[in-house]
BADRENGU-835441 format. One line per field, with one value per residue (C-alpha): residue number from 1; residue in one letter; x, y, z. Coordinates in Angstrom, 1 decimal. Layout:
BEGIN
seq	NUM / ...
type	A / ...
c1	X / ...
c2	Y / ...
c3	Z / ...
END
This chain:
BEGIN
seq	1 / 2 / 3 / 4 / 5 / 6 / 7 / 8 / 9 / 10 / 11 / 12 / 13 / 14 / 15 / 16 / 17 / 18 / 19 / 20 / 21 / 22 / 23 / 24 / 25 / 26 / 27 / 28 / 29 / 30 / 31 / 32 / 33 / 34 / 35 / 36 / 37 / 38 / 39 / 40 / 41 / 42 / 43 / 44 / 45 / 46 / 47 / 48 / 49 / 50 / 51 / 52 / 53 / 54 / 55 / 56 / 57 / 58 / 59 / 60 / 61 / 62 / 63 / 64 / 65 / 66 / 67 / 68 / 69 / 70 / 71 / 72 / 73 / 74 / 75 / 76 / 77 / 78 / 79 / 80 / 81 / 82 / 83 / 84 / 85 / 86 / 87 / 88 / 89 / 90 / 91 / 92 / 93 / 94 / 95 / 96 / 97 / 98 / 99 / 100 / 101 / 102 / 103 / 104 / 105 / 106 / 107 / 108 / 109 / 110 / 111 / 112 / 113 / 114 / 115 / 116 / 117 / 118 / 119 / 120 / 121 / 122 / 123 / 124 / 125 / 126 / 127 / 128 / 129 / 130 / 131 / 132 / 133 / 134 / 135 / 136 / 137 / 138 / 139 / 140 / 141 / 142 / 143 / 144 / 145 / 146 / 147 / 148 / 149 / 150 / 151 / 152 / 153 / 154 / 155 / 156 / 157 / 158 / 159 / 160 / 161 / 162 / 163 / 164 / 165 / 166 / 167 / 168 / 169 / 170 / 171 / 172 / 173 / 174 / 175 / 176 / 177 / 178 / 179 / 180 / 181 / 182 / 183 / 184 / 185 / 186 / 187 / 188 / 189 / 190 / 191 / 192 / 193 / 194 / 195 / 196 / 197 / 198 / 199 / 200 / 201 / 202 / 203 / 204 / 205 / 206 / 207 / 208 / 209 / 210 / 211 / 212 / 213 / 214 / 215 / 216 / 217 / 218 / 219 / 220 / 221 / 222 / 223 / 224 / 225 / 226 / 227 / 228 / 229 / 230 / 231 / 232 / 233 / 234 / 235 / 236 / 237 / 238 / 239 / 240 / 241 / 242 / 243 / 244 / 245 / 246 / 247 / 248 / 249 / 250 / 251 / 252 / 253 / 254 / 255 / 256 / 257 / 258 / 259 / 260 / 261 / 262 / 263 / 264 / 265 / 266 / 267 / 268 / 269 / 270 / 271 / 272 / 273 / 274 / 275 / 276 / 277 / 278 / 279 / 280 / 281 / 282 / 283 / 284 / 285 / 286 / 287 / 288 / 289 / 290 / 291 / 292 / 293 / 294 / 295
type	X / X / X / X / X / X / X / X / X / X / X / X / X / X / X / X / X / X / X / X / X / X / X / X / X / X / X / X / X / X / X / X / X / X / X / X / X / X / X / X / X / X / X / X / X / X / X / X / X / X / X / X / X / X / X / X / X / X / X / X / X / X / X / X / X / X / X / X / X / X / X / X / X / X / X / X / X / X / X / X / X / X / X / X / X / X / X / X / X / X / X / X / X / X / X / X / X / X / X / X / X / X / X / X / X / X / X / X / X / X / X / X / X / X / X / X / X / X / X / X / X / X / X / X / X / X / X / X / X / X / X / X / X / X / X / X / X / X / X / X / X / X / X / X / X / X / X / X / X / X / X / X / X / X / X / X / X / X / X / X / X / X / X / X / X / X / X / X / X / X / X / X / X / X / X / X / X / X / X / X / X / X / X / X / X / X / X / X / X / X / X / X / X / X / X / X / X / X / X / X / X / X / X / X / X / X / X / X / X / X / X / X / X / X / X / X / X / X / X / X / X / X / X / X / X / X / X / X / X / X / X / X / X / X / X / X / X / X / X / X / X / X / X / X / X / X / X / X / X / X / X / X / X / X / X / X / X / X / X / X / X / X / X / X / X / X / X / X / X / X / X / X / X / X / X / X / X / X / X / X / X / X / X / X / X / X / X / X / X / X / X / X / X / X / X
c1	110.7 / 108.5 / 106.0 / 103.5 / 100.4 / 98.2 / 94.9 / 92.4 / 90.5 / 93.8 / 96.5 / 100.1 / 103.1 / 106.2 / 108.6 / 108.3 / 110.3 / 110.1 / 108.2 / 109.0 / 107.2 / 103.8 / 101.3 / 99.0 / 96.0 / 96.1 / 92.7 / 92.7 / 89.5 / 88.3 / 86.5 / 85.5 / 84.1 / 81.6 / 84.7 / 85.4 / 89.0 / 89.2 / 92.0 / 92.9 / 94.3 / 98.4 / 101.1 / 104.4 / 107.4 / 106.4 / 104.7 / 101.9 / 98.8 / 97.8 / 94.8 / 96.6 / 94.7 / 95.8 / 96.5 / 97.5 / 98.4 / 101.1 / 104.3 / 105.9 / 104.6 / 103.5 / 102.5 / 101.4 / 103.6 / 100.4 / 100.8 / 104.8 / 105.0 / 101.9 / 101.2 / 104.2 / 105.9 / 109.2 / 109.8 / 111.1 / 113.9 / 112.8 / 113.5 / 116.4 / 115.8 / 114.1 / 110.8 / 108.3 / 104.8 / 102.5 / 99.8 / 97.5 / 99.8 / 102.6 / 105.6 / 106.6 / 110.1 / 109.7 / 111.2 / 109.3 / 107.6 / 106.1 / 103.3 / 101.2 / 97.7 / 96.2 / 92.4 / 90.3 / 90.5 / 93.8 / 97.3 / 98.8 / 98.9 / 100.8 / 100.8 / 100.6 / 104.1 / 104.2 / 102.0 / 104.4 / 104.0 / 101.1 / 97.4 / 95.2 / 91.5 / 89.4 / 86.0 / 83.4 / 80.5 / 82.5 / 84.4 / 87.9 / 91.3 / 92.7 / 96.2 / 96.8 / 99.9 / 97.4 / 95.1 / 91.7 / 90.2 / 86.9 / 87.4 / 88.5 / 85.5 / 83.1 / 81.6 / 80.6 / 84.1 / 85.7 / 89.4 / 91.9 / 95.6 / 97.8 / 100.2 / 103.0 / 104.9 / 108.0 / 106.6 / 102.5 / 100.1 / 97.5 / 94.5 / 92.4 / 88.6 / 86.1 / 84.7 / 81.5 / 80.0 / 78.1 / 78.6 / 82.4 / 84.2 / 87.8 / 89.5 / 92.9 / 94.9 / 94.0 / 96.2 / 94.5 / 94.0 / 91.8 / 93.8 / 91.6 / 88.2 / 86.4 / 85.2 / 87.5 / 89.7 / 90.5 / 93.1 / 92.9 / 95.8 / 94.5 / 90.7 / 92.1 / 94.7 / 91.8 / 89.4 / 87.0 / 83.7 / 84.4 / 82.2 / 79.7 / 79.6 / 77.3 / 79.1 / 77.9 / 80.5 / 83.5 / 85.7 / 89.6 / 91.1 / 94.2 / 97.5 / 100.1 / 101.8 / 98.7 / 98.2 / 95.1 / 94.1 / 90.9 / 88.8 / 86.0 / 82.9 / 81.0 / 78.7 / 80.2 / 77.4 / 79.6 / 82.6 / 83.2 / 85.4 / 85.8 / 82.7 / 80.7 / 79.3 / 78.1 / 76.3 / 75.9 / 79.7 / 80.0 / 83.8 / 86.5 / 88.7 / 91.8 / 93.6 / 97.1 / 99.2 / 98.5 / 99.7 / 102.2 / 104.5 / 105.4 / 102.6 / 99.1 / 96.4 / 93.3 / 92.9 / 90.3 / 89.5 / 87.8 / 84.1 / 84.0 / 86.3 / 84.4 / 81.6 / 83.4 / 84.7 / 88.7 / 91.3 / 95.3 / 96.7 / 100.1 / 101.7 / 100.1 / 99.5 / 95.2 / 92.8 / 89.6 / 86.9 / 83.0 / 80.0 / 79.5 / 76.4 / 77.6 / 77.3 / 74.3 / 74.7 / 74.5 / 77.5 / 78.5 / 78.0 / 74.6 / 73.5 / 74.2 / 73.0 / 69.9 / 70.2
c2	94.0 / 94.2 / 96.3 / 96.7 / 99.3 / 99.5 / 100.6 / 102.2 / 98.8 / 97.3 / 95.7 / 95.1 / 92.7 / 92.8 / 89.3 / 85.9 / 84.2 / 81.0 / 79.4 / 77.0 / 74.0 / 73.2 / 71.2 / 68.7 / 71.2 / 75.0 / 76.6 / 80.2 / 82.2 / 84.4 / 87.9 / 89.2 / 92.8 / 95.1 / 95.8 / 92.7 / 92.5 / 89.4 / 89.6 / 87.3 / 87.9 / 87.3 / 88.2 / 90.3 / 90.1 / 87.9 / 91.2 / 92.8 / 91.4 / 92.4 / 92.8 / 91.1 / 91.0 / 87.8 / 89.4 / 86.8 / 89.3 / 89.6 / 88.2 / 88.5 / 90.9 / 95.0 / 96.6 / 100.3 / 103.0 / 103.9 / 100.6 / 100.7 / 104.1 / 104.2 / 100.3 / 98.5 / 98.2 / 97.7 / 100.2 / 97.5 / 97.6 / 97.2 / 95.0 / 93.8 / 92.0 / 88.7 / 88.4 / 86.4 / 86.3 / 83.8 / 82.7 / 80.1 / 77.9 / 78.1 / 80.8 / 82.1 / 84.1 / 86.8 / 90.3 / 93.3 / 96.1 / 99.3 / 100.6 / 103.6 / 102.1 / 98.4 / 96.6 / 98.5 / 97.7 / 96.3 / 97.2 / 95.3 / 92.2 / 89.2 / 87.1 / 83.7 / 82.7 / 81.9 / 78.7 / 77.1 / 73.6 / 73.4 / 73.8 / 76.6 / 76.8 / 79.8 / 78.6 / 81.8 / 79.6 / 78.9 / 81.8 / 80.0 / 79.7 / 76.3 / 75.6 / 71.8 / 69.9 / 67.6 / 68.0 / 67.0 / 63.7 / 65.6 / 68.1 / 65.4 / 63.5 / 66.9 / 67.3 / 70.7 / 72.1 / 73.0 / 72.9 / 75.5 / 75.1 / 77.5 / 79.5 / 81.6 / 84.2 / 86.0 / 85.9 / 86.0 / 82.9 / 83.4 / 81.2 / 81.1 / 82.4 / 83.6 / 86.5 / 87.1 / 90.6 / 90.3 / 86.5 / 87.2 / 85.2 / 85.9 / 83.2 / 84.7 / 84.4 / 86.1 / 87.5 / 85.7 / 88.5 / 88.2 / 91.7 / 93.1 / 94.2 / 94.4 / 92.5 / 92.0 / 94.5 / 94.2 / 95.0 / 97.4 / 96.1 / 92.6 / 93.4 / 95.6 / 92.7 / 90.4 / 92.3 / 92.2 / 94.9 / 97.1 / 99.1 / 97.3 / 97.5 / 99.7 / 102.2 / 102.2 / 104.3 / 106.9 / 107.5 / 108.3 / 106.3 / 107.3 / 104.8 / 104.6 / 107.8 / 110.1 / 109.5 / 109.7 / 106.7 / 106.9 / 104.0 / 102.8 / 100.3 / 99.0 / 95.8 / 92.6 / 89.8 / 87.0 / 86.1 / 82.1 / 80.7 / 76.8 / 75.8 / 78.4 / 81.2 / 84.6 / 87.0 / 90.4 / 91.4 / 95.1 / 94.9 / 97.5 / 99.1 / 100.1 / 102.3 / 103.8 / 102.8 / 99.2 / 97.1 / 94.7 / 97.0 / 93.5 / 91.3 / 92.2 / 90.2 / 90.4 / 90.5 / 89.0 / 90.2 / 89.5 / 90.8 / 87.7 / 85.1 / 85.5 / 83.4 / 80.6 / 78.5 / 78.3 / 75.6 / 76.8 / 73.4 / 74.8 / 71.0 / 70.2 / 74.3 / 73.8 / 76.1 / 74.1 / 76.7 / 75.7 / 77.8 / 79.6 / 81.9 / 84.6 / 83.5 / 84.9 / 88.3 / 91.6 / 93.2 / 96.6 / 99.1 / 96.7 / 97.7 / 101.5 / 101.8 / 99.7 / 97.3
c3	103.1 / 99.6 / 100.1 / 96.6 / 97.0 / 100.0 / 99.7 / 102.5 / 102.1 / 101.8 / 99.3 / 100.1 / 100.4 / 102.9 / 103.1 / 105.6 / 108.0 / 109.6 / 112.6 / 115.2 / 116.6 / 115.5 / 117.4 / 115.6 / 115.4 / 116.8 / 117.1 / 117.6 / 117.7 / 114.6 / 114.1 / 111.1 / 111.4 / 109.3 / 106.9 / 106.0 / 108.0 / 110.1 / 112.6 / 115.8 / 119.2 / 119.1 / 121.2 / 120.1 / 122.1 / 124.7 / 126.1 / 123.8 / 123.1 / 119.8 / 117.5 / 114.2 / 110.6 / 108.6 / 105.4 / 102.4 / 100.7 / 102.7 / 103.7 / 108.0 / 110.0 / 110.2 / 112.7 / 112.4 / 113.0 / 116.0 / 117.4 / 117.4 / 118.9 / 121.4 / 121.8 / 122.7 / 126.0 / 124.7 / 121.2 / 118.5 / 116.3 / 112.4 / 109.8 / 111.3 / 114.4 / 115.1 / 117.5 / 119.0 / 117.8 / 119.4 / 117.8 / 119.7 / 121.0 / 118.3 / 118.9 / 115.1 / 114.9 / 112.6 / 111.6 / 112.2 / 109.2 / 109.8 / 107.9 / 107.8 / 107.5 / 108.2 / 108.5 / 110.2 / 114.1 / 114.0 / 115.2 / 112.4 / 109.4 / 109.5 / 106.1 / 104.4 / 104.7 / 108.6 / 107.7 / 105.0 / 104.9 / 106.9 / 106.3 / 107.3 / 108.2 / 108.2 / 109.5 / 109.5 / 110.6 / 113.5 / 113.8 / 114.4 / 112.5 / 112.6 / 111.6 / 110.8 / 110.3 / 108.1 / 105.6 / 108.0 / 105.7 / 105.7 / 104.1 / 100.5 / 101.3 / 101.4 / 97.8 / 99.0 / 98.8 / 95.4 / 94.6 / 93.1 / 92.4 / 94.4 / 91.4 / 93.2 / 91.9 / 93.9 / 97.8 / 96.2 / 95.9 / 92.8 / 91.9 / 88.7 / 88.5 / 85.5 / 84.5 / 82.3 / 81.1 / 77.8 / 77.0 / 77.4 / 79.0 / 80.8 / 82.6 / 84.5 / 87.5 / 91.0 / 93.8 / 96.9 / 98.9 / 102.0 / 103.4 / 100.5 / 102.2 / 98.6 / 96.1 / 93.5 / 91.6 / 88.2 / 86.1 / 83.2 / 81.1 / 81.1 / 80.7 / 77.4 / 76.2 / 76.9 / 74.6 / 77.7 / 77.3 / 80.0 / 78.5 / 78.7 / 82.8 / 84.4 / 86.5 / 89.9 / 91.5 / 91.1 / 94.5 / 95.2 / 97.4 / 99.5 / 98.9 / 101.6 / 100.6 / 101.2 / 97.1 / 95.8 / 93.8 / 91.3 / 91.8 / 89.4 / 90.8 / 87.9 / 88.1 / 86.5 / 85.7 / 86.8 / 89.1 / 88.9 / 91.6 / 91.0 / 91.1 / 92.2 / 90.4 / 92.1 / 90.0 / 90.2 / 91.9 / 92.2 / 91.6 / 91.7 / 87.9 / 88.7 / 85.7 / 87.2 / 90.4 / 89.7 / 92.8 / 91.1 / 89.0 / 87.2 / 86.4 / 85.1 / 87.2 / 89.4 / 93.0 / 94.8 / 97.5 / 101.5 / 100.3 / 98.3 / 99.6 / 103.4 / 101.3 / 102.2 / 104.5 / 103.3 / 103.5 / 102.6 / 101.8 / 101.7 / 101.7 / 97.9 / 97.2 / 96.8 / 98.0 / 99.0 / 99.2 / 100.5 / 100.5 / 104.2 / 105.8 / 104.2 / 101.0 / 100.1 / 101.9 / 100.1 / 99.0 / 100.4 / 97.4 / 96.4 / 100.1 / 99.6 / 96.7 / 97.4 / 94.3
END
């Protein structure tokens, strides 16, 4: 298991295991809740129904030290062992992570890297996750949706979006992060190397967060003008400055987080590595610290 930095509203990366048999199109149902965590219904061990946030930040499965020691029917062994996870109608085999903390109102995260190969739809206008052995033709033929290449490094998937503050513009890589319940998180380093004006960003907020370790973590929320995702632009994105404790100890980069990507309807082409992303009803909803801070 890798694990990287996790957040209270949630980074973090563990490693993936395989799956079995597939069928054509699995639908399982979808929540998203007022954090911004979206989770399904899946069941561990043949046993224990669970409450399980899909984290793409994230690689197998972790379940919270709570939900190991209080939830289960049958305590597991750890990082070790192989078990059953079913997930709609498809039974995964994968090893099992603990973690201190997950998405609120969940007993634990599985990641990205149960769905190689295949595609995978989050639908919040319908409130379902479909998992495709085919690309659906619709979704090519539907102007609506715009395309980003999938960029992997180690057990990660990455895409590229803008930034704009000033009439500067940034183009970089992303961590895809829906585990993330925030906006987007930028990295220091880069914005620095990138001569980005920083400070030019009106600070709308100063709060620690706690890391995994009980470590407190300074967090800076400033208002960026623009976030451009493919196509789309959204203005106005109270996003988050992160200065020490940086998630990936190797690589300077962004994070993108569940705040924005819940805007749209998502399609993880895992067979050519292309996120297809299409404006949903949330698209146009307040974000969080616009809403407390009545902006």
């Amino acid at each position: 298991m890798k694990q990287f930095l996790f957040f209270t509203s949630l980074i973090l990366s563990v490693n993936g295991y395989g799956q079995n048999r597939l069928y054509k199109s699995d639908t399982i149902p979808l929540t998203i809740n007022e954090h911004n965590t979206i989770f399904i219904k899946a069941i561990f061990n043949d046993k224990d129904t669970l409450n399980l946030n899909f984290d793409t930040g994230t690689t197998e499965l972790i379940l919270t030290n709570n939900t190991i020691e209080n939830k289960l029917i049958i305590k597991p062994e750890l990082y070790t062992t192989l078990y059953n996870l079913k997930i709609g109608k498809t039974t995964y085999q994968t090893k099992l992570y603990d973690a201190a903390l997950t998405g609120h109102g969940t007993d634990g995260r599985f990641g990205w890297d149960f769905f190689k190969g295949k595609i995978v739809e989050l639908n919040y206008d319908k409130g379902l996750m479909i998992i495709h052995s085919f690309l659906p033709k619709n979704i090519l033929n539907d102007k609506k949706y715009t395309q980003l290449k999938i960029e992997f490094w180690k057990d990660l998937f990455f895409v590229r979006g803008s930034i704009n503050q000033s009439r500067v513009t940034n183009t970089d890589l992303f961590l895809f992060d829906i585990g993330y319940q925030r906006t987007a998180m930028l990295d220091n380093d880069l914005l620095l190397i990138n001569k980005f004006p920083i400070e030019k960003m009106d600070t709308i907020k100063k709060v620690i967060m706690k890391g995994a370790k009980g470590n407190e973590i300074p967090i800076i929320t400033a208002n960026l003008t623009s976030l451009k995702i493919g196509k789309y632009k959204l203005k106005n994105v109270p996003i988050q400055l992160l200065t020490i404790n940086k998630p990936l100890k190797d690589k300077n980069t962004h994070i993108l987080g569940n705040e924005v990507l819940k805007r749209f309807n998502i399609i993880l082409d895992f067979q050519s590595n292309i996120v297809f992303l299409k404006p949903n009803h949330f698209f146009d909803e307040r974000y969080i610290d616009q809403k407390k801070n009545g902006t």
